[in-house]
C-alpha positions in Angstrom: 0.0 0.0 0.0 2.6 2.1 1.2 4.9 1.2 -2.5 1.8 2.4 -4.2 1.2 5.8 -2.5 4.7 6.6 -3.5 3.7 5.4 -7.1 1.0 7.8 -7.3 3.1 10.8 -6.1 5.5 10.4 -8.3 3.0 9.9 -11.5 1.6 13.1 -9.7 5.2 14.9 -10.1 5.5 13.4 -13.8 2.2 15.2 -14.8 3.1 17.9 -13.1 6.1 18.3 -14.5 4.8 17.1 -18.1 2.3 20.0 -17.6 5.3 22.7 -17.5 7.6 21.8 -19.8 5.2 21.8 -22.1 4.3 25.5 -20.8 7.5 26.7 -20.8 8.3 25.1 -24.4 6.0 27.8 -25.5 7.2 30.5 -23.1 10.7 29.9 -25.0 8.9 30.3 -28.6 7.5 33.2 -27.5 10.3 34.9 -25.8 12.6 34.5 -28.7 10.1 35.8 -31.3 10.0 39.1 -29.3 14.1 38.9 -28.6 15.9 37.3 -31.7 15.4 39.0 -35.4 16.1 36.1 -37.5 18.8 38.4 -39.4 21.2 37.4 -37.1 20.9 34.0 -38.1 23.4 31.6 -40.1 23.9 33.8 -44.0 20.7 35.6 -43.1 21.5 37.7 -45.7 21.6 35.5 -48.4 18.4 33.7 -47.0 16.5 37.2 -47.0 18.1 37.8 -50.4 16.0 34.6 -51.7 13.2 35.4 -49.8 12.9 39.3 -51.7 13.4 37.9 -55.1 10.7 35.2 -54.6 8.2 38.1 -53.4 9.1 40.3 -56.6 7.2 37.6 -58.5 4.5 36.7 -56.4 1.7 36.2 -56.5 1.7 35.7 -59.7 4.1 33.1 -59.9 7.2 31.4 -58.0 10.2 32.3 -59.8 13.6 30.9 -58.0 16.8 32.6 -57.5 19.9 32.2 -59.3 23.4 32.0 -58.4 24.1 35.7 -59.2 21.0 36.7 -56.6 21.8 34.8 -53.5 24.6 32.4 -52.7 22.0 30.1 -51.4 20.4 29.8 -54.5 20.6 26.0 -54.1 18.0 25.7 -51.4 14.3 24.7 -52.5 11.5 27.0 -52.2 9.3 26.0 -49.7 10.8 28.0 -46.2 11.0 31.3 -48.2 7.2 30.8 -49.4 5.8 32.4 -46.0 7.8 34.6 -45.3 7.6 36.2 -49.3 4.1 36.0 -48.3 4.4 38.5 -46.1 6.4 40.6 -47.3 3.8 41.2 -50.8 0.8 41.7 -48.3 3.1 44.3 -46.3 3.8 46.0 -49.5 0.5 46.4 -50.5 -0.3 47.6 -46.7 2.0 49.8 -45.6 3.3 53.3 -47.2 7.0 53.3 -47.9 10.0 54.7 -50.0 11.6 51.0 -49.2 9.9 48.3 -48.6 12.7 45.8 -48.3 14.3 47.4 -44.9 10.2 48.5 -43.9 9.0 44.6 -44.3 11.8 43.0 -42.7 11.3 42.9 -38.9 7.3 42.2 -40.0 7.5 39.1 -42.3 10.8 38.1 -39.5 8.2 37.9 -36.9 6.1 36.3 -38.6 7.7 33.7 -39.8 9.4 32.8 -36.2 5.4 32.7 -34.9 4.8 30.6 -38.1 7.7 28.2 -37.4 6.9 28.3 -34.1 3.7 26.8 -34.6 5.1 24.0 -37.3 7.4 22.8 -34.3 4.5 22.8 -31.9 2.7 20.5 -34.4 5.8 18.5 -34.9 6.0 17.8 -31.4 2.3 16.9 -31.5 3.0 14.0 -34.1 6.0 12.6 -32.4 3.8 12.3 -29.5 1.3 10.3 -31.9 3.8 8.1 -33.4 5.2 7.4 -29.4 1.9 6.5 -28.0 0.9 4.0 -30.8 4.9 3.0 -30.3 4.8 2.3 -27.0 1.6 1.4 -26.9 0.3 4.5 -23.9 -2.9 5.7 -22.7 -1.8 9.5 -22.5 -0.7 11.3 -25.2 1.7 13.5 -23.2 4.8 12.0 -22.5 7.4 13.5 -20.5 10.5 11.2 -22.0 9.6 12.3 -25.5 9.0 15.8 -24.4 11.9 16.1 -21.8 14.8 15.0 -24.6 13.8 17.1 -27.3 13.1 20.1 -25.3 16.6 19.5 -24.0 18.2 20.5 -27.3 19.1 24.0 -27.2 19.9 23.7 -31.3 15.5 23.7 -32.0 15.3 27.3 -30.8 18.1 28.6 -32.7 16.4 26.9 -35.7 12.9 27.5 -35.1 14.0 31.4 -34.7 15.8 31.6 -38.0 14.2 31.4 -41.4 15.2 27.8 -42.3 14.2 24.7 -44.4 15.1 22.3 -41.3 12.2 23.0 -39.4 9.7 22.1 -42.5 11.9 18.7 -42.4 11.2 18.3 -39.3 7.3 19.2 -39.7 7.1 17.0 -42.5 8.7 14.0 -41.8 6.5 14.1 -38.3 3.7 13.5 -40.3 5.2 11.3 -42.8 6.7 8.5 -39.4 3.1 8.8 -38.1 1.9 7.2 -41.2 5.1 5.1 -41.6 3.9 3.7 -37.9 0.4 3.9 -38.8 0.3 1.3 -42.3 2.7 -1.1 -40.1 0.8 -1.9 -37.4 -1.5 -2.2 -40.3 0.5 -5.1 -41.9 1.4 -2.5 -44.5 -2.1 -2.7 -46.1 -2.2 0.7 -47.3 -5.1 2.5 -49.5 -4.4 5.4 -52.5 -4.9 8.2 -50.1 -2.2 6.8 -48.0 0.8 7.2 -51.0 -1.1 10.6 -51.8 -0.2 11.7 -48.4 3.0 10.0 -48.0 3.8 11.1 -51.3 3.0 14.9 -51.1 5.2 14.7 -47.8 8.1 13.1 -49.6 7.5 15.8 -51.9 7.5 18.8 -49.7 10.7 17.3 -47.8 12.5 17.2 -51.2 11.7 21.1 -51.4 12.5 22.0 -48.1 16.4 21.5 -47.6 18.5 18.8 -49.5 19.3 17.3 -46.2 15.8 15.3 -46.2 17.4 12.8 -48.7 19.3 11.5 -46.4 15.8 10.6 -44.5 14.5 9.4 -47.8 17.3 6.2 -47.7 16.2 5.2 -44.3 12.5 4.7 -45.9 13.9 2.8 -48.6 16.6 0.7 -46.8 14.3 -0.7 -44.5 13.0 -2.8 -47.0 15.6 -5.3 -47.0 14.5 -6.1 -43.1 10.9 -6.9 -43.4 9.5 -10.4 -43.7 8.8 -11.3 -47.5 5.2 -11.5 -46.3 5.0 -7.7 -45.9 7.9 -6.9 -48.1 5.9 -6.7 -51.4 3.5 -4.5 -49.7 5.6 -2.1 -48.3 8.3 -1.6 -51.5 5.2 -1.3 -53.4 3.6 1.8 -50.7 7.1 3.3 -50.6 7.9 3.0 -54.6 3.9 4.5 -55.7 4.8 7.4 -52.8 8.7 8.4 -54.0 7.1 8.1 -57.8 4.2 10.8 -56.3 7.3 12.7 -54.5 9.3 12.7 -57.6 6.9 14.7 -59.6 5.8 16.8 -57.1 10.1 18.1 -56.3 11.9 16.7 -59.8 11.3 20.5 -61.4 13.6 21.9 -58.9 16.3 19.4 -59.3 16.4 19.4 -62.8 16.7 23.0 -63.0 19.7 22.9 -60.6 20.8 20.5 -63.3 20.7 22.2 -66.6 21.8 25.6 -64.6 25.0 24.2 -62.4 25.3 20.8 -64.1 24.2 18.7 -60.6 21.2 17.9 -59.1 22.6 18.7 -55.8 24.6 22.0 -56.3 26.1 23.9 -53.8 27.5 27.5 -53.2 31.5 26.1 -53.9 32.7 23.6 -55.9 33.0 20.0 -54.4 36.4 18.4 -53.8 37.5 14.5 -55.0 36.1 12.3 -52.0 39.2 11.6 -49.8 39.4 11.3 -46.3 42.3 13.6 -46.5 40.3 16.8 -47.8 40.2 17.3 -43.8 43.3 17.3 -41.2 43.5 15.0 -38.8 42.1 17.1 -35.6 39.0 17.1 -37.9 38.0 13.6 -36.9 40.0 12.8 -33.5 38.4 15.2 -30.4 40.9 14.3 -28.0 43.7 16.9 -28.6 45.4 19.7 -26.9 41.8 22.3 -27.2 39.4 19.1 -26.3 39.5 20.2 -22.7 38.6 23.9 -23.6 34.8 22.2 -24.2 34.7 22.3 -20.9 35.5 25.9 -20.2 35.2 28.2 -23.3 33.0 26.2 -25.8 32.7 29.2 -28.0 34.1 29.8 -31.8 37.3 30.5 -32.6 38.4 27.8 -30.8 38.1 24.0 -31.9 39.0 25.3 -35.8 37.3 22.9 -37.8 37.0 20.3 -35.1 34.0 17.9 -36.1 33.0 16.4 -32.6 33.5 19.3 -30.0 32.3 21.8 -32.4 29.1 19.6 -32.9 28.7 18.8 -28.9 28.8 22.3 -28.0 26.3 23.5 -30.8 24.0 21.0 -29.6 23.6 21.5 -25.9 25.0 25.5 -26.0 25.8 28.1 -28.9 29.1 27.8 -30.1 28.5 30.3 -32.9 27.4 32.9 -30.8 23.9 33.5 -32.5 21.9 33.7 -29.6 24.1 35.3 -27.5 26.1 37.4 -29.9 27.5 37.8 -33.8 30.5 39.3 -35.2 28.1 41.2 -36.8 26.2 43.0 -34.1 29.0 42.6 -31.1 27.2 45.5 -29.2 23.7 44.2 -28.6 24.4 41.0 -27.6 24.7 40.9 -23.8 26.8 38.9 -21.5 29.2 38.2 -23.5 32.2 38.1 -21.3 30.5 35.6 -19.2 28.6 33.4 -21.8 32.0 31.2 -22.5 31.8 30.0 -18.5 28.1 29.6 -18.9 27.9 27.3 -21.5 30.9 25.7 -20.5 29.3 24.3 -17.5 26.0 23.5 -19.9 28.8 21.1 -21.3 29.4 19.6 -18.3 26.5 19.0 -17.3 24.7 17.6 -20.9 27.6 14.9 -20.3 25.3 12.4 -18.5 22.2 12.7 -21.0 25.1 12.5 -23.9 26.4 9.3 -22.0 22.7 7.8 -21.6 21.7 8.7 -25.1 24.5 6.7 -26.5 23.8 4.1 -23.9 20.2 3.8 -24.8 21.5 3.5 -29.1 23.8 0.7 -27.9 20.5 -1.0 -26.5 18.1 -0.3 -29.1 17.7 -4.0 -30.6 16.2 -5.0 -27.4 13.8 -2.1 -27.0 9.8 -2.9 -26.7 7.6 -1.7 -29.9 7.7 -2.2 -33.2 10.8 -3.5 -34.5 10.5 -2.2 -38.0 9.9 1.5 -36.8 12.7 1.2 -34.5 15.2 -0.3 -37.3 13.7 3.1 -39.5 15.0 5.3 -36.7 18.9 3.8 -36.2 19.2 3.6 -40.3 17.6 7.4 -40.3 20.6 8.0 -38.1 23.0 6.5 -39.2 22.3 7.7 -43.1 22.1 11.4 -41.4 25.1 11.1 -40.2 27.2 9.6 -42.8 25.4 11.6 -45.1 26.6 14.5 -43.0 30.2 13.6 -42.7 30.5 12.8 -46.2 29.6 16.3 -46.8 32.2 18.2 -44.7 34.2 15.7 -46.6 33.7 16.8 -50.2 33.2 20.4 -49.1 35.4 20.8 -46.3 35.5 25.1 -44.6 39.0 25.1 -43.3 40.5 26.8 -41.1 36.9 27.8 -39.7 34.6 24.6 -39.7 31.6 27.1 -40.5 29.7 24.0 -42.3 29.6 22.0 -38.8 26.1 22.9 -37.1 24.3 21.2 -35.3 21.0 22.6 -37.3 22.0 21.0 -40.5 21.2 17.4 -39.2 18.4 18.6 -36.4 16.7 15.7 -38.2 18.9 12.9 -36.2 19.2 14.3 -32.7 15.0 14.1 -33.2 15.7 10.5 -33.9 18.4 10.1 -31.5 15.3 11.5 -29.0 12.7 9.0 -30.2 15.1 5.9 -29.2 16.5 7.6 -26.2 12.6 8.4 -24.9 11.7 4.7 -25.9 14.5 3.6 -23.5 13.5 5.2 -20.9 9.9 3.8 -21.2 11.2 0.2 -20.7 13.2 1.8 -18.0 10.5 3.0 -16.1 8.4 -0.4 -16.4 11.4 -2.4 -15.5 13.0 -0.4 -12.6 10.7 2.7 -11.6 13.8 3.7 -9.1 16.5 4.0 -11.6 14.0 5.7 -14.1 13.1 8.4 -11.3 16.9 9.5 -10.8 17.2 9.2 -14.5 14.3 11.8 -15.1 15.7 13.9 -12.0 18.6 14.4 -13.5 17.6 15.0 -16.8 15.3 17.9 -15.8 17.8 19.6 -13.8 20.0 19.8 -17.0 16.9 21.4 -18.6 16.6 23.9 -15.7 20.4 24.5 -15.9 20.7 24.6 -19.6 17.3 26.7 -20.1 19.3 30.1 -20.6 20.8 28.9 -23.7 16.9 27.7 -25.3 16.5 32.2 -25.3 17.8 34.9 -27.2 20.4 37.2 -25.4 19.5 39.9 -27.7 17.8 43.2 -25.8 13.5 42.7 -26.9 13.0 44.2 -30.7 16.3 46.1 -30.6 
């Protein structure tokens, strides 16, 4: 009797504490809408450069960028849609002798409370797909919630006009279904490869880095029974054919303009291994220890691992705290280094469980299939990733290592992390407790680095 009164408190405190990160998920959104202008944010620029030439053509049609307009004339279309939006209704609103510099802070705001709402529904479908997962009553779930709310990188990228958070949206939507046709044997219906396909689709025009999501989807067909196997290449084949024409224009015009279907802004090297110098791919050197007291650029030039760590848990770039451009209106910068060098130390125990929790993964409770779609979607991310920085490789800076660019896996890293510790809690509640007590108190610790430093609307 006495075991279960304790039970009951504790769910008590879970809810409770379920109830306010939740709450202060969306103080954080808010906060930064009214303290970050997404200018500051990674080639802003070049981003609001595409963005203004989009708008000069809407709405009668969407005309895309070349190389002479915007150095980021490689990106799809989709994340500069809203935003352009805007900016034509403002034009037609307001009274102005330049509408450019009198639009800007109005279609930036509006895009971060349009963002912000795409993560909120985000989070809504990963708590959809756990639930059926897991198998749950409640749809709140404080593991799921706790470890992606722990990664200071989805502020930084929900605040900035960027195609990563329609990856994000989109592929929420597109693992539901995934989860949804295989508890379903993988009997599937047309308007499931419509709606599978029109997401494949809209991933392909939000950022390039959604391809590397597409080969988890498709790999995963060599590990299903030949009983389902037919079904699902044929669900997955029908929805990348939909996905193909919805996104193949924009590819094909890279093409015939750059000569690839995957241009970029410099031209790729050779693939070799020694495009990068050694410190590049070992951590442990003579600056590893300063990710433990000054995690902030210039140091760690070009270092894969600690510059990756500390953009994930902190800032390394500076971009909430403080740019090269805008020194002045940053604040606190003289002590930020300290700060988030102790958010290093401490994200060291949910780093140490989340890899932990990967090594266990083949033994974790759910659907197998769905779980083997998460560790290829990682490792394909990943890979993907490196291979990248390999081919174009930003030496002596490292300015292509951020942790937004693959926000994708750390989401999936969170999924098997938060199905852990949901066999954790049903197989030793004690252990699960100081788990979760430890985990939160790195969220209250590390919750200055989730807002803006800038002063409100300076």
């Amino acid at each position: 009797m006495v075991d279960y009164i304790k039970y009951m408190l504790k769910d008590r405190y879970i809810k409770f504490a379920t109830y306010s990160l939740c709450a202060t998920s969306i103080f954080i959104l808010i906060y930064n809408i009214l303290h970050y202008d997404p200018i500051e944010g990674y080639d802003a620029e070049a981003h609001y450069s595409y963005l203004h030439y989009i708008a000069m053509y809407l709405p009668y049609k969407i005309s895309i960028p070349s190389i002479e307009f915007t150095r980021e004339f490689f990106n799809p279309p989709i994340p500069y849609l809203f935003p352009a939006a805007i900016q034509v209704v403002c034009r037609n609103v307001i009274v102005s002798e330049n509408y450019i510099n009198d639009c800007q802070q109005i279609l930036g705001t509006a895009t971060q409370g349009f963002q912000s709402i795409l993560y909120i529904v985000t989070m809504y479908f990963y708590l959809l797909s756990f639930k059926i997962l897991k198998k749950n009553k409640n749809l709140l779930n404080i593991n799921l919630i706790l470890i992606i709310s722990l990664l200071a990188v989805n502020y930084r990228t929900v605040s900035m006009i960027r195609g990563e958070i329609y990856i994000l949206f989109f592929n929420s939507i597109l693992m539901y279904k995934l989860l949804k046709i295989s508890n379903n044997k993988f009997i599937f219906k047309p308007i499931d490869v419509l709606i599978a396909g029109t997401l494949i689709g809209c991933m392909a025009l939000s950022r390039q880095w959604a391809f590397l999501l597409f080969l988890s989807y498709i790999f995963i067909v060599f590990f299903l029974e030949n009983e389902y196997k037919n079904r699902y290449l044929k669900f997955i084949s029908y929805s990348f054919l939909l996905g193909f024409f919805i996104s193949s224009w924009f590819y094909f015009n890279l093409f015939f303009e750059y000569g690839s279907f995957t241009s970029f802004n410099k031209d790729p090297l050779p693939f070799n291994f020694k495009n990068q110098n050694l410190d590049f791919y070992i951590p442990f050197n003579s600056e590893f220890l300063i990710m433990f007291y000054k995690p902030i650029r210039p140091y760690f030039s070009n270092q894969f691992f600690p510059i990756l760590y500390s953009d994930l848990w902190g800032d390394y770039w500076g971009h909430f705290v403080f740019t090269s451009r805008d020194l002045l209106a940053g604040r606190n910068q003289m002590l930020i280094g300290s700060y988030l060098a102790r958010v290093n130390i401490v994200s060291l125990i949910p780093t140490v469980l989340i890899l932990y929790s990967l090594f266990k993964s083949k033994k974790l409770k759910g659907s197998k299939f769905f779980h083997k779609f998460l560790k290829y979607g990682i490792l394909f991310s990943f890979f993907g990733y490196l291979w990248f920085l390999i081919k174009y490789p930003e030496i002596p800076t490292g300015d292509t290592i951020k942790a937004t660019y693959i926000i994708q896996m750390f989401h999936l890293i969170g999924f098997i992390f938060a199905s852990y510790l949901e066999d954790l809690k049903n197989k030793n509640l004690k252990t699960y407790f100081i788990i979760l007590a430890f985990l939160l108190f790195a969220y209250v610790h590390n919750f200055s680095t989730y807002l803006s430093h800038f002063p409100i609307k300076y």
